[in-house]
NUDO-239464 format. One record per residue (C-alpha): residue number from 1; residue in three letters; x, y, z. Coordinates in steps of 0.001 Angstrom, whole numbers, m for minus. Layout:
N
<NUM,"ala",<X,Y,Z>>,
...
END
This chain:
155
<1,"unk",<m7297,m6482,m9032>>,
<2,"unk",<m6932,m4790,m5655>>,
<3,"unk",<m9229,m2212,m6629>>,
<4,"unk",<m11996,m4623,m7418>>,
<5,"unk",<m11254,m6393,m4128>>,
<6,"unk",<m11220,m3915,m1938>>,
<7,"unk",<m14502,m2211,m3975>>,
<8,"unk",<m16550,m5807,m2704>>,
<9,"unk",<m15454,m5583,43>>,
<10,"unk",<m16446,m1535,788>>,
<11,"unk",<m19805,m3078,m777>>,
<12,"unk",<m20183,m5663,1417>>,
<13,"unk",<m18858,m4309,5063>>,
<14,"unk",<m20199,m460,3785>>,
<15,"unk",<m19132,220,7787>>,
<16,"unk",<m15854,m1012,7828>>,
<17,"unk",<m13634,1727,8023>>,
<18,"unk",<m10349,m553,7342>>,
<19,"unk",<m12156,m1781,4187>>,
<20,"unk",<m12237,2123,2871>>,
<21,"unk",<m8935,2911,4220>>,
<22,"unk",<m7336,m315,1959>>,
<23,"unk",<m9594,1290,m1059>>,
<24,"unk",<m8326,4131,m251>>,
<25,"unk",<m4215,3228,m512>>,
<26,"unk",<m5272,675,m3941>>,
<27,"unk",<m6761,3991,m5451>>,
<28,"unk",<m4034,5924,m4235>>,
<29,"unk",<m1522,2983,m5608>>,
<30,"unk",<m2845,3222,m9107>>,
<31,"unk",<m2872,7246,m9011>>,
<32,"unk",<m6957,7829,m8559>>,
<33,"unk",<m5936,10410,m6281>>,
<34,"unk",<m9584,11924,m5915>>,
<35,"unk",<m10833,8945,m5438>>,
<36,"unk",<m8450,8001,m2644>>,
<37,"unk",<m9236,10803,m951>>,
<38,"unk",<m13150,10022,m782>>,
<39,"unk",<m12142,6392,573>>,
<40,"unk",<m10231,8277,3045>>,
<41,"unk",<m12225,10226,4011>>,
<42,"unk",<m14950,7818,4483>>,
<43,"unk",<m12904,5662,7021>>,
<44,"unk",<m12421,9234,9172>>,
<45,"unk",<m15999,10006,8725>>,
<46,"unk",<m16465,6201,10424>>,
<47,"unk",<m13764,6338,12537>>,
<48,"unk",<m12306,9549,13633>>,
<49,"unk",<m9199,8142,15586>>,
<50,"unk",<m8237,5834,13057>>,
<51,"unk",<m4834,7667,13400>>,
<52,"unk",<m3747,5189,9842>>,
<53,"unk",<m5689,7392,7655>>,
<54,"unk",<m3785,10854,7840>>,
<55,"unk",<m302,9936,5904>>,
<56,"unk",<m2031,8860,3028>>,
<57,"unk",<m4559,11286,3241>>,
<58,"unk",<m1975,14123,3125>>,
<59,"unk",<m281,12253,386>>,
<60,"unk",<m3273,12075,m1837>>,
<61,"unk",<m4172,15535,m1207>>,
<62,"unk",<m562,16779,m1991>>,
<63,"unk",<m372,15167,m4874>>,
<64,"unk",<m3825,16937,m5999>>,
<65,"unk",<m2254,20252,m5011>>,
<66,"unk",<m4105,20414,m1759>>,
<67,"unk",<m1427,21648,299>>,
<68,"unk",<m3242,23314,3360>>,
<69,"unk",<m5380,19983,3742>>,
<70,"unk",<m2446,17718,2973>>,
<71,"unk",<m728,20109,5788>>,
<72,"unk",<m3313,19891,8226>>,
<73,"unk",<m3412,15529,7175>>,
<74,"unk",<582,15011,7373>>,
<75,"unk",<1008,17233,10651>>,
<76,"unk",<m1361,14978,12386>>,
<77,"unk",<452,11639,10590>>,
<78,"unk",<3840,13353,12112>>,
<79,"unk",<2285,13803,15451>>,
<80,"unk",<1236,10208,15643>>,
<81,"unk",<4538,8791,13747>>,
<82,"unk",<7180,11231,14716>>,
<83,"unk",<10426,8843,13433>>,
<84,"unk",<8465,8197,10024>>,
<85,"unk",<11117,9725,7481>>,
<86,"unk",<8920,9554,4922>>,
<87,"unk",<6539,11305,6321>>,
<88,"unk",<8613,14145,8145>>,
<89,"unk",<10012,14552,4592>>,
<90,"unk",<6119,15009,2784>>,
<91,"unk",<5579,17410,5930>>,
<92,"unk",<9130,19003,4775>>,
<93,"unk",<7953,19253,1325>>,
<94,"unk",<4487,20311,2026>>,
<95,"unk",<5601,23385,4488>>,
<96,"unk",<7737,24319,1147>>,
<97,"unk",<4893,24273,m978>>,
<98,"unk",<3315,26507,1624>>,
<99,"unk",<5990,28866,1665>>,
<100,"unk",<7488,28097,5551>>,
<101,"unk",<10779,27102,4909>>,
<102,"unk",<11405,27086,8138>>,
<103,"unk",<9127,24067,8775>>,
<104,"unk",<10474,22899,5674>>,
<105,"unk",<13885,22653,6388>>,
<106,"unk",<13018,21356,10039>>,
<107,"unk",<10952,18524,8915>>,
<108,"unk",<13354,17739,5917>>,
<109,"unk",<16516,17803,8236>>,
<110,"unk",<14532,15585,10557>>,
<111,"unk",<14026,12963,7456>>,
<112,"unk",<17931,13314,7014>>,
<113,"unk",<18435,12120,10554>>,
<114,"unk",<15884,9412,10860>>,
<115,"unk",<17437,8069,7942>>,
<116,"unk",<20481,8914,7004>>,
<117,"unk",<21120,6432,4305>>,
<118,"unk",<18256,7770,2248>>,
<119,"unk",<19675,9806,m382>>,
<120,"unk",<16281,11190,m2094>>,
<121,"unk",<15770,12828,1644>>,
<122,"unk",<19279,14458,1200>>,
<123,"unk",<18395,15568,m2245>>,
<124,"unk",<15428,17214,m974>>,
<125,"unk",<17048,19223,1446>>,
<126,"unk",<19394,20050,m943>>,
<127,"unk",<16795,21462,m3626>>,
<128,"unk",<15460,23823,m674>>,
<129,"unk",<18385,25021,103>>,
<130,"unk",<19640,25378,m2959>>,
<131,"unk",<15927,27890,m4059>>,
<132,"unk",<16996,29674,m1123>>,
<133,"unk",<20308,30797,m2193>>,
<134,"unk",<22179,28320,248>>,
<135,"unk",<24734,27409,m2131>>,
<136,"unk",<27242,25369,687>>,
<137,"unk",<24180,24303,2641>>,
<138,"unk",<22708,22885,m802>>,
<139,"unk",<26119,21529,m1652>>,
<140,"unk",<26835,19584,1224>>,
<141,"unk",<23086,17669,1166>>,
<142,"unk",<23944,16981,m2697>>,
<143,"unk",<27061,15766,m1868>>,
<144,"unk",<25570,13036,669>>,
<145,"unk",<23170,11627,m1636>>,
<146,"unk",<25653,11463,m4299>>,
<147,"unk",<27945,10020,m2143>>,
<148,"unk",<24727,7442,m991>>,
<149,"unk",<23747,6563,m4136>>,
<150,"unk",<27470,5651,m5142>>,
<151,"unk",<27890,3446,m2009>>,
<152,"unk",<24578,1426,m2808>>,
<153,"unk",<25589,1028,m6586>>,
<154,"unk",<29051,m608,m5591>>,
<155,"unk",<31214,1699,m7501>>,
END
């Protein structure tokens, strides 16, 4: 339904670039990744500074394999939202893809300490590590979000 609603209303304000950019994340909701990326696009293309658009541009083009334009997307999203875990952690993951781990383990450590009660940030550090050969370093970021998720299931 948000699809259709935010497809009138592209149709009706065709120089709105909110109306794309809200396209843009209902596509991106339902996992019409290409087509996401063309609503994105199109609220850049009508407003360059609309500083909104480059997490979940980045997003959509990682998850279409598009790592040196999801790169070039999240790095300016990071820039502009530098305590966004989330998004330090798609940087992270992104960098990986790329081969800089480095970068990867920066940005990934930097999701650890925005938020250090999300375990899926401390697997993801762990899962670097750990295709690096860091055994203790892997260990210890397993250990957290095991230790995370136990705390928020009660046991």
């Amino acid at each position: 339904k948000s699809v259709a609603f935010f497809e009138d209303r592209v149709h009706f304000e065709p120089n709105n670039p909110e109306a794309h950019f809200h396209l843009g994340e209902a596509y991106a909701a339902g996992e019409q990744f290409d087509k996401a990326i063309e609503a994105f696009k199109k609220a850049l293309e009508l407003n360059p500074q609309y500083g909104e658009v480059f997490g979940p541009l980045g997003d959509a083009l990682y998850s279409r394999s598009e790592f040196n334009p999801a790169l070039e997307n999240l790095v300016k999203a990071v820039k502009l939202n530098p305590n966004d875990g989330a998004l330090c952690q798609k940087l992270g993951l992104t960098y990986d893809k790329l081969g800089s781990f480095e970068n990867a383990a920066r940005f990934l450590q930097r999701a650890v300490d925005l938020s250090p009660r999300n375990a899926k940030y401390n697997y993801s550090l762990g899962f670097l590590y750990e295709a690096k050969g860091m055994k203790d370093e892997a260990l210890q970021n397993f250990k957290a979000a095991m230790e995370l998720e136990k705390a928020k299931s009660g046991e």
